[in-house]
C-alpha positions in Angstrom: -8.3 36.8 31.1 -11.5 36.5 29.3 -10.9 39.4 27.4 -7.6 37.8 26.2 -8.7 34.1 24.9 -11.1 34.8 22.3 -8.5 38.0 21.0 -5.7 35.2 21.3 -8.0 32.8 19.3 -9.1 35.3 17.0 -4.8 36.4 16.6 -4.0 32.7 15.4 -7.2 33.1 12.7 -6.7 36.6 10.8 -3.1 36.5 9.1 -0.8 39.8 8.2 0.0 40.8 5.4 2.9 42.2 6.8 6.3 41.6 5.3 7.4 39.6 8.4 3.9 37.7 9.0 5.0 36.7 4.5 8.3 35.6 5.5 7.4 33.6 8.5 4.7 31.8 6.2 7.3 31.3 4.0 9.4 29.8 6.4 6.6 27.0 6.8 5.7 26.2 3.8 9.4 25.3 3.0 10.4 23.6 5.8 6.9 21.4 5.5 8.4 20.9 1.8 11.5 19.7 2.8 10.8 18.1 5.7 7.8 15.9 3.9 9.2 15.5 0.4 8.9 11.6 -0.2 11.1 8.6 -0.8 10.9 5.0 -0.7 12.5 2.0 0.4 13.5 -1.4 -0.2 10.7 -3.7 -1.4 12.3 -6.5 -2.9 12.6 -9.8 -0.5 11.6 -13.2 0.3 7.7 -13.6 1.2 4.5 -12.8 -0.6 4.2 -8.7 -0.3 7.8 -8.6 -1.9 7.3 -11.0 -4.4 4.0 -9.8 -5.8 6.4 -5.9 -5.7 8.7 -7.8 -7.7 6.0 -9.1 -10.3 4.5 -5.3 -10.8 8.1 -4.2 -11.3 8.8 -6.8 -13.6 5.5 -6.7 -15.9 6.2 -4.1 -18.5 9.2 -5.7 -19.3 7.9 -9.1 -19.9 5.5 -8.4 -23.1 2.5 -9.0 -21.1 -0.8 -6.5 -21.6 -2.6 -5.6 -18.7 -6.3 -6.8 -19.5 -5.2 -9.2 -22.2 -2.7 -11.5 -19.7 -2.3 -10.1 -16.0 -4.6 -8.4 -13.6 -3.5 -8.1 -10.1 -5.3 -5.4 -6.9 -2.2 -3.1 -8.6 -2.4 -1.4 -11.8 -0.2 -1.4 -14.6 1.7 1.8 -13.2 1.6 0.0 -9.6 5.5 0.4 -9.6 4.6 3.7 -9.2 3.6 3.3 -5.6 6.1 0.5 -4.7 9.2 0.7 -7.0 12.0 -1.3 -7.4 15.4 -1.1 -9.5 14.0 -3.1 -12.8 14.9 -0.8 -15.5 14.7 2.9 -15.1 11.4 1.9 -12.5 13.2 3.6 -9.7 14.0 6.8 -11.4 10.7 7.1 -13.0 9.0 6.4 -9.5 11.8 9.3 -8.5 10.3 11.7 -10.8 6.4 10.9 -10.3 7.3 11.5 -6.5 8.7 14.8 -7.6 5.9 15.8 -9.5 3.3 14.7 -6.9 5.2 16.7 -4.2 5.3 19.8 -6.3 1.6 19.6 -6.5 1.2 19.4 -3.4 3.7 22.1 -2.5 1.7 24.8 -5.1 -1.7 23.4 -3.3 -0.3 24.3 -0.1 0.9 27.3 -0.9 -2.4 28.8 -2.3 -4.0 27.8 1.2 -1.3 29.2 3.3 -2.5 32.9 1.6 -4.2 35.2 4.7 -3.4 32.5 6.9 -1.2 33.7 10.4 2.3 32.4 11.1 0.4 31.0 14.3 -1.7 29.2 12.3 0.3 27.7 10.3 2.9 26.5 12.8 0.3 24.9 14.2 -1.3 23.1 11.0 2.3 22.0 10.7 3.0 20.5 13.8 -0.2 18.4 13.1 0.2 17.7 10.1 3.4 15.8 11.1 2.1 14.4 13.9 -0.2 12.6 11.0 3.0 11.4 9.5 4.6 10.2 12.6 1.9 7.7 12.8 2.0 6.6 9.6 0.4 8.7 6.8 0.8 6.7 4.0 1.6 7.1 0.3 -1.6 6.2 -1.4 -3.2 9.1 1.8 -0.8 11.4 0.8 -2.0 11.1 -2.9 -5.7 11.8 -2.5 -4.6 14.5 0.6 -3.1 16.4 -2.1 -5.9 16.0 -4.5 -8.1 17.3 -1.8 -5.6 20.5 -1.0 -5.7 21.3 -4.7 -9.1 21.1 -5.2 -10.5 22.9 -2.3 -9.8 26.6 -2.8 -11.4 25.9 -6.4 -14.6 25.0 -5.2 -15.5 28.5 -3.7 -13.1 30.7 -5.8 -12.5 29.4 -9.5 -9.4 30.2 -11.2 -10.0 32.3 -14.7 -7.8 29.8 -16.2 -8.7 26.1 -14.6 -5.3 24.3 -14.3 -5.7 23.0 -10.7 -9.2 20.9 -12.0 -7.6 20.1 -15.1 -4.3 18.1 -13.5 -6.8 16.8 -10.6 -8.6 15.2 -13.3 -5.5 13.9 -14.8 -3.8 12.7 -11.6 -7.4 10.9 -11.0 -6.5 8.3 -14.1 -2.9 7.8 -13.0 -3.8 7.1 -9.6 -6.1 4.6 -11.3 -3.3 3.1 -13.2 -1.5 2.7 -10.3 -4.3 1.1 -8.1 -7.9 0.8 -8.7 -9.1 1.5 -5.0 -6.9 4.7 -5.2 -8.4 5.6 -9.0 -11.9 5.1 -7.5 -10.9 7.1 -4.2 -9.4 9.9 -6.3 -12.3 9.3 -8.9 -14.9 9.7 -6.0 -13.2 13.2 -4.9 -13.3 14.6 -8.0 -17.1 14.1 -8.5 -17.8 15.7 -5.0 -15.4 18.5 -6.1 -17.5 19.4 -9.1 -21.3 19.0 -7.4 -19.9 21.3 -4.7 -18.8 24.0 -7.3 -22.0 23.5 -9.0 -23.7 24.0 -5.9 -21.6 26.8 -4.8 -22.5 28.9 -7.5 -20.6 32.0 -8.6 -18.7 32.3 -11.8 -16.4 29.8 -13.9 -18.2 27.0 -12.2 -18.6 25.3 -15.0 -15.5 26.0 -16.6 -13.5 24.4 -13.5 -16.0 21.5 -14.0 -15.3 21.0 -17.4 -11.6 21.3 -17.1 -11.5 18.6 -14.7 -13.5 16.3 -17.2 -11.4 17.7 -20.1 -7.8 16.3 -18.0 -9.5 13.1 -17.1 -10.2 12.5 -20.8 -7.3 13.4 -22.0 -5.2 11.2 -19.8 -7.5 8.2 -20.6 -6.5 8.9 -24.3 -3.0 9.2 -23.5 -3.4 6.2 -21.1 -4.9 3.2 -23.4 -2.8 3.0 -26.2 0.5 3.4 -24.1 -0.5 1.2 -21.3 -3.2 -1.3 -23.2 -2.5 -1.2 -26.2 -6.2 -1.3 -27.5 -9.1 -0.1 -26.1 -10.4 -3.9 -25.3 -7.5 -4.8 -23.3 -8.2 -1.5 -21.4 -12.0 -2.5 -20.9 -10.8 -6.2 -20.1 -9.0 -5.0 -17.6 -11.1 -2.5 -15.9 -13.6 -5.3 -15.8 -11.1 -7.9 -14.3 -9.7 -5.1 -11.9 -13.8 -5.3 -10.9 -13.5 -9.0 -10.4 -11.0 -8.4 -8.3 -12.1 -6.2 -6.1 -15.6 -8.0 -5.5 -13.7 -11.1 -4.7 -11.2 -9.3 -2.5 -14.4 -9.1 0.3 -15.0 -12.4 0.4 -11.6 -14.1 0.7 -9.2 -11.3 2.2 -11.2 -10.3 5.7 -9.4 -10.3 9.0 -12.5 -9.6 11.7 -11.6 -6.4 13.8 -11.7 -7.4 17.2 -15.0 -5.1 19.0 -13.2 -2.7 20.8 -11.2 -1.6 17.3 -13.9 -1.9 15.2 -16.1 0.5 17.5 -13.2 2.8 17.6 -12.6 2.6 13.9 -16.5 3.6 13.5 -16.3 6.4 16.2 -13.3 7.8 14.2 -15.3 8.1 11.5 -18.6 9.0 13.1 -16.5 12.4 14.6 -15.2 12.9 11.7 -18.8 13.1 9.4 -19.9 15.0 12.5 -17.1 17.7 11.9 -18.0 18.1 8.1 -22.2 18.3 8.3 -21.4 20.9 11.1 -18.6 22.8 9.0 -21.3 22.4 6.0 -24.2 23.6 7.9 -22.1 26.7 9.6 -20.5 27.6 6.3 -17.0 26.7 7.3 -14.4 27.3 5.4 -12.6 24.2 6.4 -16.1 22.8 5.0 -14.9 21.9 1.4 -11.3 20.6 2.1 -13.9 17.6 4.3 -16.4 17.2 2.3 -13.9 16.2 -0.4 -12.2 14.0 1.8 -15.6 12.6 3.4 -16.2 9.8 1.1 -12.4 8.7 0.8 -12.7 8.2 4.5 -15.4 5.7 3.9 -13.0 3.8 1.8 -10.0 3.8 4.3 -12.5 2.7 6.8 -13.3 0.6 4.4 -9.8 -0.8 3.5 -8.3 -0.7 6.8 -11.3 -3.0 8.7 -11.9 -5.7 5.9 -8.8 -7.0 6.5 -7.9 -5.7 10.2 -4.3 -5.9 11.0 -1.7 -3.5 10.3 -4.2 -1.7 7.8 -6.1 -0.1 10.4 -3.3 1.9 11.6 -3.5 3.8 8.3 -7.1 4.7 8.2 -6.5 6.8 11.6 -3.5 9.2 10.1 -5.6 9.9 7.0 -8.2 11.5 9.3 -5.9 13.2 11.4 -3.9 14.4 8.3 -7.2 15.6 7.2 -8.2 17.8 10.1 -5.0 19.3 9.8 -4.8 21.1 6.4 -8.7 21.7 6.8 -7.1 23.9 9.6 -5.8 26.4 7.0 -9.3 26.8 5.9 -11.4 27.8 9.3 -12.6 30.5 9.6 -14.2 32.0 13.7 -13.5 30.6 17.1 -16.0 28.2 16.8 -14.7 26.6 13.6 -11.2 26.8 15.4 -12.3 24.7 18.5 -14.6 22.1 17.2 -11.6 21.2 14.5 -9.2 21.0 17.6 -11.7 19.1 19.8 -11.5 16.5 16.8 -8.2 16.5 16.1 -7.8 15.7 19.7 -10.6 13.2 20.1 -8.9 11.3 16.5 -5.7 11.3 18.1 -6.8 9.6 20.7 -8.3 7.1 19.2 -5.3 6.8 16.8 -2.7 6.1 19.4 -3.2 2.9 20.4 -3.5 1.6 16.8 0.0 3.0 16.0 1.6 1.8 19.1 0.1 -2.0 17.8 0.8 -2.0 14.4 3.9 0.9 14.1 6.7 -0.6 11.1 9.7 1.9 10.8 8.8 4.7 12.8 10.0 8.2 11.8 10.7 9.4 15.0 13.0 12.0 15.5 14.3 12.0 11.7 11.2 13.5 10.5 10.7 15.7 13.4 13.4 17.4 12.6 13.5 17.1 9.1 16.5 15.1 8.8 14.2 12.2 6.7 12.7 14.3 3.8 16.5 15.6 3.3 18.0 12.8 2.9 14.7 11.6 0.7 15.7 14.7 -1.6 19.2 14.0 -1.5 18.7 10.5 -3.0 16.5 12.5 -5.6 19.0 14.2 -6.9 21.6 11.3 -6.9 19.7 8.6 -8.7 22.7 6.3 -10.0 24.1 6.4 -6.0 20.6 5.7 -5.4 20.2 2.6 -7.3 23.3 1.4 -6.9 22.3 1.3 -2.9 19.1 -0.2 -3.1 20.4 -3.0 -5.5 22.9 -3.9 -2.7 20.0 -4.0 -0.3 17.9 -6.2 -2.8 20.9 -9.1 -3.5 20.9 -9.1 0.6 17.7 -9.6 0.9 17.4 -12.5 -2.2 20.7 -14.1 -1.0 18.9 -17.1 1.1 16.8 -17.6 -2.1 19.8 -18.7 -4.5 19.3 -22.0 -6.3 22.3 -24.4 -6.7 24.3 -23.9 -10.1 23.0 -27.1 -11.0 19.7 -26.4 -11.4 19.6 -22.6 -12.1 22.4 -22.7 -14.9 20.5 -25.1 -17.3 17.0 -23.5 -16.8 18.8 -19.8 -17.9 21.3 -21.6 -20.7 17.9 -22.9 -22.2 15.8 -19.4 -21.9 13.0 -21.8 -20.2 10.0 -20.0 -18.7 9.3 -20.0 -15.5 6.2 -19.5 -12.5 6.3 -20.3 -9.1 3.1 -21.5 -7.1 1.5 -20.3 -5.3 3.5 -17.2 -4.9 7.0 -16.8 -3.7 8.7 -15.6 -6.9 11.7 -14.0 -4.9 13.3 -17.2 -6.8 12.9 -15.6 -10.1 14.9 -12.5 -9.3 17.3 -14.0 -7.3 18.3 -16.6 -9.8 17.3 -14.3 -12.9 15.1 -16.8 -14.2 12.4 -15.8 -17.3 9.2 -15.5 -15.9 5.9 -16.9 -17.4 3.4 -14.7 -15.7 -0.2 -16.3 -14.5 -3.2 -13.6 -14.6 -3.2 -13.2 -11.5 0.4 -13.0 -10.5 0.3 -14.7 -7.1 -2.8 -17.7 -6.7 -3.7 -15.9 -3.6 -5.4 -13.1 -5.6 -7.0 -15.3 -7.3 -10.5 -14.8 -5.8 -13.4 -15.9 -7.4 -14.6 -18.4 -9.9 -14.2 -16.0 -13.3 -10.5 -15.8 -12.2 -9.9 -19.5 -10.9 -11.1 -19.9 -15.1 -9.2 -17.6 -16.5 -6.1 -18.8 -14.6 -7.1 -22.3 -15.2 -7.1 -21.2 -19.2 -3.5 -19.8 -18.8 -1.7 -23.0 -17.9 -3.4 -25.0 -20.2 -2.6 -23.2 -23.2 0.4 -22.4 -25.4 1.6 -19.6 -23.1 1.9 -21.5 -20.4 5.4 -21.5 -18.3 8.0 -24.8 -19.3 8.4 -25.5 -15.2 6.8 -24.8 -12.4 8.4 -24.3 -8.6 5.6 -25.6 -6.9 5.5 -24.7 -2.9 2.6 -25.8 -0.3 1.4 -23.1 1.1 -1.3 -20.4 2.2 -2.4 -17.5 4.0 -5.0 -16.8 6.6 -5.6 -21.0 7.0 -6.5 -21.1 3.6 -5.3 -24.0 1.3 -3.4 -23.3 -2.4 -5.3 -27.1 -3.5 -8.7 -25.7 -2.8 -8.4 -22.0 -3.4 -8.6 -22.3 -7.1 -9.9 -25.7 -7.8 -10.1 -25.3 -11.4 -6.4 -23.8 -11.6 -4.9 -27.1 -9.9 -7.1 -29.5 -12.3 -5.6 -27.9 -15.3 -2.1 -28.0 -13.8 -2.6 -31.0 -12.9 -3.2 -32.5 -16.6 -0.8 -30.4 -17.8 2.2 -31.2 -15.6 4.2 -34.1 -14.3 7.2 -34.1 -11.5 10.3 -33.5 -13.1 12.7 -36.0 -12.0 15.4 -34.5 -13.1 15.5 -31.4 -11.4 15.4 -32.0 -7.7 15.3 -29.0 -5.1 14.8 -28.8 -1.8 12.4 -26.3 -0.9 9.8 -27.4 -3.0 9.1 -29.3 -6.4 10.0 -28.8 -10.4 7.1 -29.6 -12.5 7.8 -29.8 -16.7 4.8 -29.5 -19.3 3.5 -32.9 -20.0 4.7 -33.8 -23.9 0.9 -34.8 -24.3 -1.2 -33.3 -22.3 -4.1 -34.9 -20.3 -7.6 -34.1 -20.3 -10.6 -34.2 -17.8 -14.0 -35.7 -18.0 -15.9 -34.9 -15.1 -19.2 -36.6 -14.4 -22.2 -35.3 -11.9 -22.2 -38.0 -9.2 -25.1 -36.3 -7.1 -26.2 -33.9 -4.8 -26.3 -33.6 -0.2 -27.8 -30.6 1.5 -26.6 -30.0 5.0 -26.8 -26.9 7.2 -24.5 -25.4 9.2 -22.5 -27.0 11.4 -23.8 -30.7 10.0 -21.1 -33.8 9.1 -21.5 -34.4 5.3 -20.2 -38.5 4.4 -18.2 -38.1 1.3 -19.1 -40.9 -1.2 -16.7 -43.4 -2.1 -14.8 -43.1 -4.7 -14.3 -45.7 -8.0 -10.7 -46.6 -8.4 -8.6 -44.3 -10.7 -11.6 -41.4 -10.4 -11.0 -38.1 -8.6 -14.4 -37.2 -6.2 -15.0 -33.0 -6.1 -17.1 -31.3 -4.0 -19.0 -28.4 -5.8 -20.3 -26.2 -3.2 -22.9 -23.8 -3.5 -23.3 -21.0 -0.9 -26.1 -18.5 -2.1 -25.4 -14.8 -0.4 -28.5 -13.6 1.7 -29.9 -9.9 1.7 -28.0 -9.1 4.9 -24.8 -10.8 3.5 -24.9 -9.2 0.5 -25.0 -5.5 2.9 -22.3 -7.2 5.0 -20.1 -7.9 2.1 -20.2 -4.1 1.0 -19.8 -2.8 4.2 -16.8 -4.8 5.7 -16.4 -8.0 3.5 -17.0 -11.9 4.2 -16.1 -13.1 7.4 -14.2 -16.5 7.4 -16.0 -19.4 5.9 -13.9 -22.9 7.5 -14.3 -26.8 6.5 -13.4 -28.6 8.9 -12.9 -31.9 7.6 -11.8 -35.8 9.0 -9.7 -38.1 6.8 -9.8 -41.9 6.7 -6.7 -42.0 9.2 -8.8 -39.6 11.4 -7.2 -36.6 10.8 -8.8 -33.4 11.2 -8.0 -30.4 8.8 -9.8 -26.9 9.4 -9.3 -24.5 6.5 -10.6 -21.4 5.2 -12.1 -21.8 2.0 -13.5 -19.1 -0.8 -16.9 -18.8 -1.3 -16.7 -17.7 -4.7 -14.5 -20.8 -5.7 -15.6 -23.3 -3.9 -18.6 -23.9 -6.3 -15.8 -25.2 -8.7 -15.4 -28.6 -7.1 -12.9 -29.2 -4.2 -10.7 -32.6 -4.4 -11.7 -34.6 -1.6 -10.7 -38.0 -2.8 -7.4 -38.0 -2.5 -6.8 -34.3 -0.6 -3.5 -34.1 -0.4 -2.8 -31.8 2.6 1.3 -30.6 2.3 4.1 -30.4 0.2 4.9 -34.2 0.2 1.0 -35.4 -0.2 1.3 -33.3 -3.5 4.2 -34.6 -5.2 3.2 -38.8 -3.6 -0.2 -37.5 -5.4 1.1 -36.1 -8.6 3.2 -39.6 -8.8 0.4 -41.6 -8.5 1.0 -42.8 -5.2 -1.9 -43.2 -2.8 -3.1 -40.7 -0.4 -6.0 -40.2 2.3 -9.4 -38.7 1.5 -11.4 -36.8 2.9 -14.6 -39.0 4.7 -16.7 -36.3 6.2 -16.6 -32.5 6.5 -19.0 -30.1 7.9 -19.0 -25.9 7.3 -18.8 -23.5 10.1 -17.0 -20.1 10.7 -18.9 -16.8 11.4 -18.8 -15.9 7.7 -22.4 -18.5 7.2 -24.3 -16.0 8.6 -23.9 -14.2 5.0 -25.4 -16.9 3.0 -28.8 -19.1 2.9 -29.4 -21.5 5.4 -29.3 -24.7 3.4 -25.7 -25.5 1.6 -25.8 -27.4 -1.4 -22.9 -29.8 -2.4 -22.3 -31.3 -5.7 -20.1 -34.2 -5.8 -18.4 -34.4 -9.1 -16.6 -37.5 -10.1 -13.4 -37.4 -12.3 -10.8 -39.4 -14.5 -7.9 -37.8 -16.2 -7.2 -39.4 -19.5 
């Protein structure tokens, strides 16, 4: 027996060139094509996640420039990743879906060369397994970036295609969504230190190939996309914006026990490639390509720590898996099992929490990535499908004829606040587009301006459908402070276009204006009531609050994001409220006197009908411990004339 293991170990290493070992591998490789080729589903619906896929499906065919009007966590090609049937989105999505798989079917096809059938079953099975719970799209993406790349780093090709479409792909995925341009960007510099390091010839020429297809996309990308080169650098620098805002106002706090997982995951994982690196592995490259975008699923699945942890796990597992085909000795063999085994572990609880749509048995058997390639190839029967699924979906969202009909007969633009715009496709309304798509997003106070800009000026929408509502105890009034003052002047009730589910706003014939007036300054700490002043009649009272970022919570924020900052404030009928507010906006003055606190505050408010304000509040929530000590608020008085 111990003569047997290490022969039997050694057996599922070496491959055959044999004409039966070649047809067995063959075998593999198709049915992993077929069985994984990729599809989509339905993302049209009522809530926010389908209306903001409805608003990057709709974009490009509402004249807006990315950069110039919109910026949103999605990129201008975001329909890419979540498509819909707007246009020809779906078949173009079909196609990039194609492409993406056929890379990743050459990729794994180089890598299966001199491996054994043994081998290879068993990458398979693992692979899948990675799949089962819940690979996603954007891992699948950068895993076949990484399964491209890898073989390049040690053995150049004479001519350097595989760096020159990586670097290509990297701009796309870019296009499509920043985190996955910067996760794809991030591989591809790793990919050409380690040739450089590597040595050996056409090192450079692989390194410049990959610059060369980066650059030559970007050409390609900013006159079709942007349409100048300042609408492209306005939006790479709003796409920044964006993501340094997401930190502070998107975190969920991992409870302990997942966080420490989540870290361990990754720990073993690092472990694996500085071992592979040190032993000159060969699954050593395939990992250290795929180190750093670990850090960033880590990264995006714990700052906000629901369901998105439950994708970090099957990108690791995925990863262990095709670094399989690269091992080479026992050693190699068992420490990459151990992982996969200790990663699986650690996965399973995650997907058993958070599983949506499990494959099951249809991809086990292959029966989903069929019938994902037989809706490939029928594109109109396709369509035709999904748009039945989509008027389903919208059907609770239709508006009565007597509203809807006048607002299309008069081509009137259109936005809904703060972001359910499933109204818009269901009643094939024109939609006036704010920068930011959805007032969630907007996170911080360059945005808050920028979206207070838009509906003051001349492209403003005629009407708005205005809702009350809010995610993660946050509240649409003091989000975006500056956004609701503009509105505010800008907009009256329309009386004449009642609706149930929330209210019609019109653009004011003459708009009103602000003048906003320092009315002093309280310092408090955390934890301490803070007296509101009282207000003069007819003026508006703000509170500007200041929260300056310490050392630590500046690390924090990099690392894993704001935790929740709360106010938790007393009205003069002795009502308490407890909201999450945004750091980054909160400077920009929150309306405490009146603070209208639902749907029907807002519109008794908007009439000019009294409502309660806010007496006292006092700031508490674990996210403090990321700024200074001592809170400074500004109390602005205002009058709109």
């Amino acid at each position: 027996m111990s003569l047997q293991r290490p022969f039997r170990l050694a057996a599922l290493i070496e491959g055959d060139s044999g004409p039966r070992s070649r047809l067995a591998l063959g075998a593999v490789w198709l049915a992993l094509v077929l069985w994984l080729y990729p599809g989509f589903f339905s993302t049209l619906g009522v809530g926010l996640d389908p209306s903001w896929a409805w608003a990057i499906n709709t974009l490009p065919h509402t004249g807006s420039l990315p950069g110039r009007d919109v910026v949103f966590t999605y990129g201008p090609l975001g329909w890419l990743l979540m498509p819909a049937v707007i246009g020809s989105n779906a078949r173009w999505a079909l196609l990039f879906r194609a492409l993406v798989h056929a890379v990743f079917a050459a990729g794994l096809a180089r890598a299966l060369r001199g491996v054994s059938p043994g081998r290879a079953l068993a990458v398979a099975g693992l692979f899948l397994a990675a799949f089962q719970l819940g690979l996603s799209m954007e891992s699948r993406l950068i895993l076949t970036l990484a399964l491209l790349l890898a073989p390049e780093v040690r053995e150049p090709r004479r001519i350097p295609w595989a760096p020159a479409l990586a670097g290509g792909l990297t701009v796309l995925y870019g296009l499509m969504k920043m985190t996955l341009g910067v996760n794809a960007g991030v591989l591809l510099a790793v990919f050409c230190l380690l040739a450089i390091l590597r040595g050996g010839p056409g090192r450079f020429r692989a390194v410049l190939a990959a610059a060369a297809g980066a650059l030559a996309a970007l050409l390609a990308a900013v006159p079709l996309v942007f349409g100048s080169p300042g609408n492209a650098l306005r939006w790479l620098t709003l796409e920044m914006e964006i993501v340094h805002g997401y930190a502070a106002a998107m975190r969920v706090p991992a409870e302990p026990m997942d966080l420490f997982a989540g870290l361990l995951a990754l720990a073993i994982f690092a472990g694996l490639c500085l071992w592979a690196w040190r032993a000159r592995g060969g699954g050593a490259d395939l990992w250290a390509l795929l180190l750093l975008p670990a850090g960033f699923a880590f990264q995006h699945g714990f700052i906000r720590a629901d369901a998105h942890m439950a994708i970090f796990f099957p990108f690791l597992l995925a990863a262990v898996a095709l670094g399989l085909l690269f091992v080479r000795g026992d050693g190699e063999l068992r420490a990459a099992g151990g992982v996969y085994l200790a990663l699986l572990l650690l996965a399973l609880p995650f997907a058993l929490s958070y599983a949506q749509n499990p494959a099951g048995i249809d991809l086990t058997f292959g029966l989903k990535g069929l019938e994902n390639l037989r809706w490939a190839t029928r594109p109109e029967s396709f369509e035709r499908g999904l748009t039945r699924i989509y008027r389903q979906h919208l059907r609770p969202m239709r508006l009565p004829p007597e509203l809807a009909d006048p607002i299309r007969r008069d081509a009137l633009r259109v936005d809904v606040l703060p972001w359910e715009l499933s109204y818009l496709a269901a009643n094939d309304l024109r939609w006036a587009p704010s920068p930011t798509l959805q007032l969630y997003a907007t996170y911080t106070a360059k945005l808050d301006a920028l979206t207070a800009e838009h509906f003051a000026g001349p492209g403003s929408p005629d009407l708005l459908f205005v809702d009350y509502s809010g995610i993660d105890h946050r509240d649409m009034l003091w989000d975006t402070p500056a956004t609701w003052r503009s509105i505010l002047a800008r907009y009256e009730i329309d009386p004449g276009r009642p609706a149930a589910a929330f209210v019609v706003a019109k653009r004011r014939e003459r708009p009103l204006s602000w003048r906003l007036e320092p009315a002093g300054v309280a310092r408090a700490r955390e934890g301490e009531w803070i007296e509101v002043p009282p207000a003069v009649p007819g003026e508006r009272l703000f509170a500007g609050i200041d929260l300056e970022p310490s050392w630590t919570g500046r690390l924090e924020r990099r690392l894993l994001g704001v935790p929740p900052v709360f106010l938790h404030a007393v009205d003069d009928l002795g009502r308490r409220r407890l909201v999450r507010i945004l750091p980054e906006t909160a400077g920009g003055g929150l309306m405490m006197s009146p603070a209208p606190r639902n749907l029907g505050e807002l519109s008794a408010f908007w009439k000019g009908e009294p409502v309660e304000k806010i007496v006292r509040f006092r700031l508490e929530g674990p996210g403090l411990r990321c700024f200074q000590d001592e809170i400074r608020i500004r109390w602005v008085a205002g009058r709109m004339k």
